[in-house]
N, CA, C and O atoms as a GROMACS GRO file, in nm:
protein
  408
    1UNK      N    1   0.682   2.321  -2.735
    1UNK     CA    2   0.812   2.264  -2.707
    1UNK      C    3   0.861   2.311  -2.570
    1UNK      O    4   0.839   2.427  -2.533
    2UNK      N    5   0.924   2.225  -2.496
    2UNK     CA    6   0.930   2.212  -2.361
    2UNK      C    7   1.097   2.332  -2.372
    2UNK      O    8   1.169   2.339  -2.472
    3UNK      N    9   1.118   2.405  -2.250
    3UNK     CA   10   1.238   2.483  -2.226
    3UNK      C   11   1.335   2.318  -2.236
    3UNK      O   12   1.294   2.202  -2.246
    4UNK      N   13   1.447   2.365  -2.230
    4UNK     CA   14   1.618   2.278  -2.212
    4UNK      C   15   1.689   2.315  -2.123
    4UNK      O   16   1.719   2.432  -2.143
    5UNK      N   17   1.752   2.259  -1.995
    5UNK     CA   18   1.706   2.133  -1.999
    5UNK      C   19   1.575   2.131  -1.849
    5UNK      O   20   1.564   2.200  -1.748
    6UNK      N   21   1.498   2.018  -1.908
    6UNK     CA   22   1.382   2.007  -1.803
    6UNK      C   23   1.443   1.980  -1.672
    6UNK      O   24   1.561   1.953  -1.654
    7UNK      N   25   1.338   1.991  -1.572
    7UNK     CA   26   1.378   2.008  -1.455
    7UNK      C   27   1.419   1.852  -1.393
    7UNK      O   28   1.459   1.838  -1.278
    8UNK      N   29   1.402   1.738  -1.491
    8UNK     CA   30   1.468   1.577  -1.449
    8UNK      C   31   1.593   1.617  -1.503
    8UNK      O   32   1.693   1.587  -1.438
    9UNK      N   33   1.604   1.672  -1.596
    9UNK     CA   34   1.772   1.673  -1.626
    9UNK      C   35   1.834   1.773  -1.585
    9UNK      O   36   1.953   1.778  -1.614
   10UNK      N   37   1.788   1.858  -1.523
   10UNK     CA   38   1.868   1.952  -1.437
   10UNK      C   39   1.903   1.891  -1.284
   10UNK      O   40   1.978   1.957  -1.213
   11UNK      N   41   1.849   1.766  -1.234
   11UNK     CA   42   1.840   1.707  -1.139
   11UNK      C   43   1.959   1.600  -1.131
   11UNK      O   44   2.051   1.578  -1.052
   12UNK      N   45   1.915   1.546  -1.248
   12UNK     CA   46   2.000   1.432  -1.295
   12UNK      C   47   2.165   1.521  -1.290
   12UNK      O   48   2.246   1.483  -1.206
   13UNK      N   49   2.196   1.618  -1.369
   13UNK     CA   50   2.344   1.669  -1.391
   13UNK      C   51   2.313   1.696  -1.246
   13UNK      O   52   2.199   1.650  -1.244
   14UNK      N   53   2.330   1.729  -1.153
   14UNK     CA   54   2.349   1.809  -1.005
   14UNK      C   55   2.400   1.670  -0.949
   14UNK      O   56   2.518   1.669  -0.913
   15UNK      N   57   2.334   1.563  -0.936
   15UNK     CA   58   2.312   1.423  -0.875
   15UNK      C   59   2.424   1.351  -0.962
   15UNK      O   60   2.500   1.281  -0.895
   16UNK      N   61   2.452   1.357  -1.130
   16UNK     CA   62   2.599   1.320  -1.168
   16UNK      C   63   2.747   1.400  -1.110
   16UNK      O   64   2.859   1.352  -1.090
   17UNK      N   65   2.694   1.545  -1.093
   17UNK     CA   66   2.814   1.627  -1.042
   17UNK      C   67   2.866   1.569  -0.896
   17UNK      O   68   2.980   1.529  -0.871
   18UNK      N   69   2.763   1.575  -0.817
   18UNK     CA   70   2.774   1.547  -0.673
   18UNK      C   71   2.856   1.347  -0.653
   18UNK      O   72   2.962   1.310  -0.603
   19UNK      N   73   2.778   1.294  -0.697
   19UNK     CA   74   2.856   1.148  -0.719
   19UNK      C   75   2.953   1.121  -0.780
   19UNK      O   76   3.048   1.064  -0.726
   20UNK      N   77   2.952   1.156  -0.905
   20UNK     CA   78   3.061   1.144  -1.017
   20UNK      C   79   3.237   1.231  -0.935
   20UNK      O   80   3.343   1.178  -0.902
   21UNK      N   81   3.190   1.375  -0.930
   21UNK     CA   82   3.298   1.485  -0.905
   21UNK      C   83   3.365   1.483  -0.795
   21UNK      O   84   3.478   1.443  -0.768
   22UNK      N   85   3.251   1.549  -0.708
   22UNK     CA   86   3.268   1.584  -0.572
   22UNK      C   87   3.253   1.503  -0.508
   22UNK      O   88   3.363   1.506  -0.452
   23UNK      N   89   3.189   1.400  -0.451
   23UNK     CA   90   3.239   1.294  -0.375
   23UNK      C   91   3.339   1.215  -0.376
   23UNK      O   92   3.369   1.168  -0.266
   24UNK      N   93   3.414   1.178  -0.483
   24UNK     CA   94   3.530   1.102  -0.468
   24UNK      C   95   3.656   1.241  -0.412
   24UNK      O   96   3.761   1.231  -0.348
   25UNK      N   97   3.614   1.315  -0.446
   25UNK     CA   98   3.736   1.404  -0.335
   25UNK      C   99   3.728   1.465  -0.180
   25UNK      O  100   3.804   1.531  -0.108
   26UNK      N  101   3.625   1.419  -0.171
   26UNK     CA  102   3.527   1.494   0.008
   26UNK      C  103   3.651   1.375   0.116
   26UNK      O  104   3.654   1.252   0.105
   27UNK      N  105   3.716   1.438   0.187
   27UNK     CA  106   3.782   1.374   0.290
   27UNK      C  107   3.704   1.419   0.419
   27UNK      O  108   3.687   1.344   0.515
   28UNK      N  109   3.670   1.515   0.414
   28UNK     CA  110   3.579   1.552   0.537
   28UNK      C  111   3.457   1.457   0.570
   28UNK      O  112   3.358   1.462   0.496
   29UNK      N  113   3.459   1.395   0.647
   29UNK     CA  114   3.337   1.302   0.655
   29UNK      C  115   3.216   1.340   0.688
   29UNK      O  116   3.130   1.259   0.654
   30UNK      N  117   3.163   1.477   0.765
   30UNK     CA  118   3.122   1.563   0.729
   30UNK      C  119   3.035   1.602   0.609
   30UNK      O  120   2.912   1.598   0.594
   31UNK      N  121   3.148   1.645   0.517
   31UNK     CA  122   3.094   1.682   0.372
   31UNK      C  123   3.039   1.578   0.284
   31UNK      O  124   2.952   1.600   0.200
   32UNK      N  125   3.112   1.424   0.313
   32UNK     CA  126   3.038   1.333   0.253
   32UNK      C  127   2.921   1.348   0.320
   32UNK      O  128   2.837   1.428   0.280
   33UNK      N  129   2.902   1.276   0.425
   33UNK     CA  130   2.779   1.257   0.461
   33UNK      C  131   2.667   1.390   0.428
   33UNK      O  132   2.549   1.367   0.402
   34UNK      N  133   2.706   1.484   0.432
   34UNK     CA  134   2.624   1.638   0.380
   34UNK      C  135   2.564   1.561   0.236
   34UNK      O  136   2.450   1.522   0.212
   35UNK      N  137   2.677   1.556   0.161
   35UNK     CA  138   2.715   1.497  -0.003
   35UNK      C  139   2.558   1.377  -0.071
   35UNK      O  140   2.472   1.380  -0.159
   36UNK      N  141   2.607   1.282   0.048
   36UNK     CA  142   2.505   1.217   0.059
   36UNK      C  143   2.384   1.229   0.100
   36UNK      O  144   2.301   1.138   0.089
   37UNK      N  145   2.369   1.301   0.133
   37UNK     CA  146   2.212   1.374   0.191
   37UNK      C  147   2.175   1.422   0.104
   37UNK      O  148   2.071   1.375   0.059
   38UNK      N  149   2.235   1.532   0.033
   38UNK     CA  150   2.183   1.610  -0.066
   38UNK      C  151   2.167   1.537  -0.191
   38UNK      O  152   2.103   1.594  -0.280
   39UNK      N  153   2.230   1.380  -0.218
   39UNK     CA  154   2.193   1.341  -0.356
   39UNK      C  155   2.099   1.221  -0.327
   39UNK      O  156   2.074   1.144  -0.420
   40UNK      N  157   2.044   1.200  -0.198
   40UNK     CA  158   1.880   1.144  -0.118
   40UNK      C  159   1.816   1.209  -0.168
   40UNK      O  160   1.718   1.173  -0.235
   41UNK      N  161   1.871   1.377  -0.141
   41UNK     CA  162   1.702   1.489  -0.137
   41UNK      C  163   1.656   1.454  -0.313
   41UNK      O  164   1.544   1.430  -0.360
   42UNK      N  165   1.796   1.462  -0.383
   42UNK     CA  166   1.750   1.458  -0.530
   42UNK      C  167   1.719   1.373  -0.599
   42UNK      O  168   1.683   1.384  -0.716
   43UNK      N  169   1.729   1.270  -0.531
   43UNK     CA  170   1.690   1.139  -0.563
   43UNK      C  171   1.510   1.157  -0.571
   43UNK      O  172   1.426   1.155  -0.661
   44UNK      N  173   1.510   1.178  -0.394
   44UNK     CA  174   1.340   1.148  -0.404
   44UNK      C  175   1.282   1.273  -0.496
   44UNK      O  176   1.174   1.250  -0.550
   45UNK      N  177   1.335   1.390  -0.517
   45UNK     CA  178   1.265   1.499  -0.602
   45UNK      C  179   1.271   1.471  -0.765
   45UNK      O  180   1.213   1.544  -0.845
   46UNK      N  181   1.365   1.332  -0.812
   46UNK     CA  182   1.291   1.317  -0.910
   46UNK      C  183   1.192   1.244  -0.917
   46UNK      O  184   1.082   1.277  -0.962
   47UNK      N  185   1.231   1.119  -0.864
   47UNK     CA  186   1.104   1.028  -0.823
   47UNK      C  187   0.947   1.113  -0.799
   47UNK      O  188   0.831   1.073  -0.805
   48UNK      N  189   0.992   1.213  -0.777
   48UNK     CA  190   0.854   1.277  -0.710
   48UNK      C  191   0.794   1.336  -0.844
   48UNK      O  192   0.680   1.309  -0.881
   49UNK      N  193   0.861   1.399  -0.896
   49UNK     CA  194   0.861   1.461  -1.049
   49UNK      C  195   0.791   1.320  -1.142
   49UNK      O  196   0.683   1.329  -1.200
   50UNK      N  197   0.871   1.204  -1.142
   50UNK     CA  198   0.821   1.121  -1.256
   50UNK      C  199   0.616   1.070  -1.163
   50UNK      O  200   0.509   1.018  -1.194
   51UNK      N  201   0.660   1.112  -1.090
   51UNK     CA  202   0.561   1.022  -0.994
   51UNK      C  203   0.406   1.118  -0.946
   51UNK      O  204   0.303   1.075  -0.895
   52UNK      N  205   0.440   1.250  -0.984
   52UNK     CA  206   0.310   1.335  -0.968
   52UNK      C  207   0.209   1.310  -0.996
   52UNK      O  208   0.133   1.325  -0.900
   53UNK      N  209   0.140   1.262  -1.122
   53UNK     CA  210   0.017   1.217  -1.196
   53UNK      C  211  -0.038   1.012  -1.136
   53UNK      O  212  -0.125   0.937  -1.179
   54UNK      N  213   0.059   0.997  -1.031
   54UNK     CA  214  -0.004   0.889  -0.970
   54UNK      C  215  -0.056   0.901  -0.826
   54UNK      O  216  -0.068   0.790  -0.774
   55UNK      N  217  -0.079   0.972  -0.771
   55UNK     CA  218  -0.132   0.961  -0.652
   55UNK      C  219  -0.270   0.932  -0.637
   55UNK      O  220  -0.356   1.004  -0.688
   56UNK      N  221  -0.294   0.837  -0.574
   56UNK     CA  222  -0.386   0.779  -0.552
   56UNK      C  223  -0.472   0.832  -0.501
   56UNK      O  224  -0.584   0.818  -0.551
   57UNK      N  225  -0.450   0.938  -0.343
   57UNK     CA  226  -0.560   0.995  -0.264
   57UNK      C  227  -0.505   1.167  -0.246
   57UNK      O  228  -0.419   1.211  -0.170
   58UNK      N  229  -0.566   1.219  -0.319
   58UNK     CA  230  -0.549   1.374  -0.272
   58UNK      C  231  -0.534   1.387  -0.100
   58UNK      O  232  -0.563   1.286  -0.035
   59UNK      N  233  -0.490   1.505  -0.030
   59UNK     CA  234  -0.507   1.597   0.079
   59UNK      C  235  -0.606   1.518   0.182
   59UNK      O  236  -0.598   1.439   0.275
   60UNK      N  237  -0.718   1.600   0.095
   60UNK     CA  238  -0.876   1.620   0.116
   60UNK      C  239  -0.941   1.480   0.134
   60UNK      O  240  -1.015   1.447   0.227
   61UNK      N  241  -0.892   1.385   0.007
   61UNK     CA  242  -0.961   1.272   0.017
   61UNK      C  243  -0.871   1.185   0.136
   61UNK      O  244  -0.924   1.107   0.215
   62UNK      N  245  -0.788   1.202   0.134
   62UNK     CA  246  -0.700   1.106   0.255
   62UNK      C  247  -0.739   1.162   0.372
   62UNK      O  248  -0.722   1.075   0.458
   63UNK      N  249  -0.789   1.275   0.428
   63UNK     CA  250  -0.840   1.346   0.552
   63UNK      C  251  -0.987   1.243   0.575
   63UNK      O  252  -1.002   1.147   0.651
   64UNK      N  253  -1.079   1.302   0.481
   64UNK     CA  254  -1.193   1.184   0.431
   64UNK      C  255  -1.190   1.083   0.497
   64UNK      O  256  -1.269   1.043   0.583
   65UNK      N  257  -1.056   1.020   0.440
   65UNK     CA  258  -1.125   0.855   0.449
   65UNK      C  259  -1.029   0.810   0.625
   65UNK      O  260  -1.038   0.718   0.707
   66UNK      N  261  -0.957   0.917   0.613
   66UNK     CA  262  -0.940   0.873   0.781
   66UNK      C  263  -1.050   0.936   0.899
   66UNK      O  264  -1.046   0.889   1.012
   67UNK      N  265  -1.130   1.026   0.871
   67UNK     CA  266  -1.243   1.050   0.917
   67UNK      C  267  -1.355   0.912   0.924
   67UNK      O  268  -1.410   0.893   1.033
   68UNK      N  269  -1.382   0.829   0.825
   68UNK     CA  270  -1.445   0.738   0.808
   68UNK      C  271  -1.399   0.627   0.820
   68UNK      O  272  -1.471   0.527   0.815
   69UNK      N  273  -1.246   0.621   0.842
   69UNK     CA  274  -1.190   0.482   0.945
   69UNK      C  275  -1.209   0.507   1.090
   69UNK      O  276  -1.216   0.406   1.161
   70UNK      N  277  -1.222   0.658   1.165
   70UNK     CA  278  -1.205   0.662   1.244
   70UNK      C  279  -1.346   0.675   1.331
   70UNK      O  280  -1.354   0.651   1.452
   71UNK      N  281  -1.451   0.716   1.246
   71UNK     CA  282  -1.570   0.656   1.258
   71UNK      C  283  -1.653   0.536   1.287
   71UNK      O  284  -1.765   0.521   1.335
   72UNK      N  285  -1.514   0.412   1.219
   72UNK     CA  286  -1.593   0.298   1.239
   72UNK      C  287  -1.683   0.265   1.098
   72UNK      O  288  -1.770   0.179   1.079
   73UNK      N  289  -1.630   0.360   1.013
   73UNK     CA  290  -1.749   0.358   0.853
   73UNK      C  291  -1.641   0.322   0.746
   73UNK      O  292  -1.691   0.356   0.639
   74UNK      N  293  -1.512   0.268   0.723
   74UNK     CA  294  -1.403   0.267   0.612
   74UNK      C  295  -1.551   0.224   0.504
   74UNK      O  296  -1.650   0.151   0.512
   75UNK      N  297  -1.483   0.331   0.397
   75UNK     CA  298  -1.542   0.209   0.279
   75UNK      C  299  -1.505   0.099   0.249
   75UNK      O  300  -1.410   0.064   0.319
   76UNK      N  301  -1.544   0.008   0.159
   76UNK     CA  302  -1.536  -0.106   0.110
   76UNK      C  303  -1.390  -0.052  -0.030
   76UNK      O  304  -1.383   0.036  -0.115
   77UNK      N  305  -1.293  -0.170   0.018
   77UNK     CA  306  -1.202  -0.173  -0.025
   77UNK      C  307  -1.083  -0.034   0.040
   77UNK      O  308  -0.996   0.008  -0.037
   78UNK      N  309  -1.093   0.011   0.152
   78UNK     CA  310  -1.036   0.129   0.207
   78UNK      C  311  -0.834   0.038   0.245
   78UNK      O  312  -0.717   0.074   0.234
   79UNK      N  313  -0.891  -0.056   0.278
   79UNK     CA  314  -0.742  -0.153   0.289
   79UNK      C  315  -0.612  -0.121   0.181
   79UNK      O  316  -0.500  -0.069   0.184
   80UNK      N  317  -0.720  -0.198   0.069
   80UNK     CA  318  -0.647  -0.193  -0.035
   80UNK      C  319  -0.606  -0.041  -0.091
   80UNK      O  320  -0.491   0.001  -0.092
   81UNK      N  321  -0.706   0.022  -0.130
   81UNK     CA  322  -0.658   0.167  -0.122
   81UNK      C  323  -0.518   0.185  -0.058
   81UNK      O  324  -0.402   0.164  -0.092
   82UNK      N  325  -0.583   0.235   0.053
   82UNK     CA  326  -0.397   0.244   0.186
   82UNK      C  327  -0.320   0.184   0.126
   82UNK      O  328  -0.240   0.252   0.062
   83UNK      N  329  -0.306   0.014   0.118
   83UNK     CA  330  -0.152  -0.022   0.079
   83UNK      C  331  -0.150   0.050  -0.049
   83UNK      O  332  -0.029   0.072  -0.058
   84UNK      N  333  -0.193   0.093  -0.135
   84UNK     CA  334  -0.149   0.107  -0.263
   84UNK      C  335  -0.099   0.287  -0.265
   84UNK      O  336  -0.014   0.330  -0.342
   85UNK      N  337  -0.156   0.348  -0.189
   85UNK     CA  338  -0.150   0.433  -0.155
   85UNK      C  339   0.016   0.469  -0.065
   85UNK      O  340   0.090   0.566  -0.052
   86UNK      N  341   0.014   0.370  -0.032
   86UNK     CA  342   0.177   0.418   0.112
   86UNK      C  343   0.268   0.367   0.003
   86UNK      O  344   0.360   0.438  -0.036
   87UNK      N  345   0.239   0.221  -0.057
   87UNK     CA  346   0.340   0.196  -0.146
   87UNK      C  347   0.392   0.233  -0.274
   87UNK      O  348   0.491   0.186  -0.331
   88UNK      N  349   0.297   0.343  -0.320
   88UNK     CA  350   0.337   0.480  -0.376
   88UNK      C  351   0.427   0.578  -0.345
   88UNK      O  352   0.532   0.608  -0.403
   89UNK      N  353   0.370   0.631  -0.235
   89UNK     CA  354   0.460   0.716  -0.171
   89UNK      C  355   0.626   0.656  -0.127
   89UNK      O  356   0.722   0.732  -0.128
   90UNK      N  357   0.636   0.520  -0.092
   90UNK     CA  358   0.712   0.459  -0.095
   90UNK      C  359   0.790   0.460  -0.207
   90UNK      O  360   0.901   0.507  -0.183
   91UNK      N  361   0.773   0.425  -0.330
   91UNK     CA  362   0.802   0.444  -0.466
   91UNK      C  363   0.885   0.562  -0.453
   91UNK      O  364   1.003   0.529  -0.465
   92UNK      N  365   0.874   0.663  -0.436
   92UNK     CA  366   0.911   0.772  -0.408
   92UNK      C  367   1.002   0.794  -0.254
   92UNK      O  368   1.122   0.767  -0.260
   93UNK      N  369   0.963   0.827  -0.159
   93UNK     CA  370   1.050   0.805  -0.041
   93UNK      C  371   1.155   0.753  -0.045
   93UNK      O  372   1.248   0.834  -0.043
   94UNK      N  373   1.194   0.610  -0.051
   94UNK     CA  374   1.268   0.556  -0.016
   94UNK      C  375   1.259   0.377  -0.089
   94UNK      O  376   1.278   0.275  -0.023
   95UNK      N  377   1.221   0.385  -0.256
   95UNK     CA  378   1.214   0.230  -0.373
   95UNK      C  379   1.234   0.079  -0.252
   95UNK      O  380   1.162  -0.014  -0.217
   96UNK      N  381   1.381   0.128  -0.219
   96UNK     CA  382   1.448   0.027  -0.182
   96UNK      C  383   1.378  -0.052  -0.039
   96UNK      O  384   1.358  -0.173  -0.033
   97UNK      N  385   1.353   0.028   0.052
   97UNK     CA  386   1.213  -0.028   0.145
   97UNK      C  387   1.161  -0.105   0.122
   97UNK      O  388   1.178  -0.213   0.177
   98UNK      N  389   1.060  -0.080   0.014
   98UNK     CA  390   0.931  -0.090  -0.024
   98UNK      C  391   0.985  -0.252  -0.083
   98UNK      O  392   0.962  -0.357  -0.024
   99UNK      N  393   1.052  -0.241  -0.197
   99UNK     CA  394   1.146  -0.386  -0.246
   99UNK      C  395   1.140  -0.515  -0.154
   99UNK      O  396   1.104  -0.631  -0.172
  100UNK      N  397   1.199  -0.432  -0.030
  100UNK     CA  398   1.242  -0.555   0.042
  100UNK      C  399   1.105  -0.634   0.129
  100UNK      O  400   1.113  -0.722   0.215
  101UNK      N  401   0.986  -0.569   0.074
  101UNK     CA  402   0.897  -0.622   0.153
  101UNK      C  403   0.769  -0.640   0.033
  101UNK      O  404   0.655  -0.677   0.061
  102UNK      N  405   0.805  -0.613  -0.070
  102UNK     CA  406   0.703  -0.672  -0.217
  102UNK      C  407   0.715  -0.808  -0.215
  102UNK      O  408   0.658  -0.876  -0.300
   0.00000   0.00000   0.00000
């Protein structure tokens, strides 16, 4: 049995506090914009959390296969890989991007 609460719902309450609480009282524009930064960072750190067990190309293997694009040797199907690969990371980064160009 997993500890309480996991680290998405410890994310999630920080990211309700910050939107819900504290931003509707931030007059400092400043602190919003801070406000808003910090519930980006937590945004993509859950995304990143639900999103760990999909990555497509390890470190090592993405070093690899740009070694062997840059060779002049891509494997067969190295294209497709990549897009599926960025539009992952995309998934994560920044959903809404990625949306406007699916």
């Amino acid at each position: 049995m997993a500890d309480r609460p996991t680290a998405p719902e410890l994310i999630e309450a920080v990211f309700e506090f910050l939107s819900d609480e504290l931003l509707p009282t931030l007059d400092d524009h400043r602190m919003k914009f801070r406000t808003l930064v910090a519930m980006n960072a937590l945004g993509i750190a859950r995304r990143e959390l639900e999103a760990s067990n999909k990555v497509l190309l390890g470190e090592e293997q993405a070093a690899d296969l740009a070694r062997r694009i840059r060779a002049g040797e891509p494997p067969e199907g190295a294209l497709q890989l990549l897009k599926e690969h960025v539009a992952e990371k995309l998934r994560v980064s920044n959903p809404a991007y990625l949306e406007k160009y699916e």
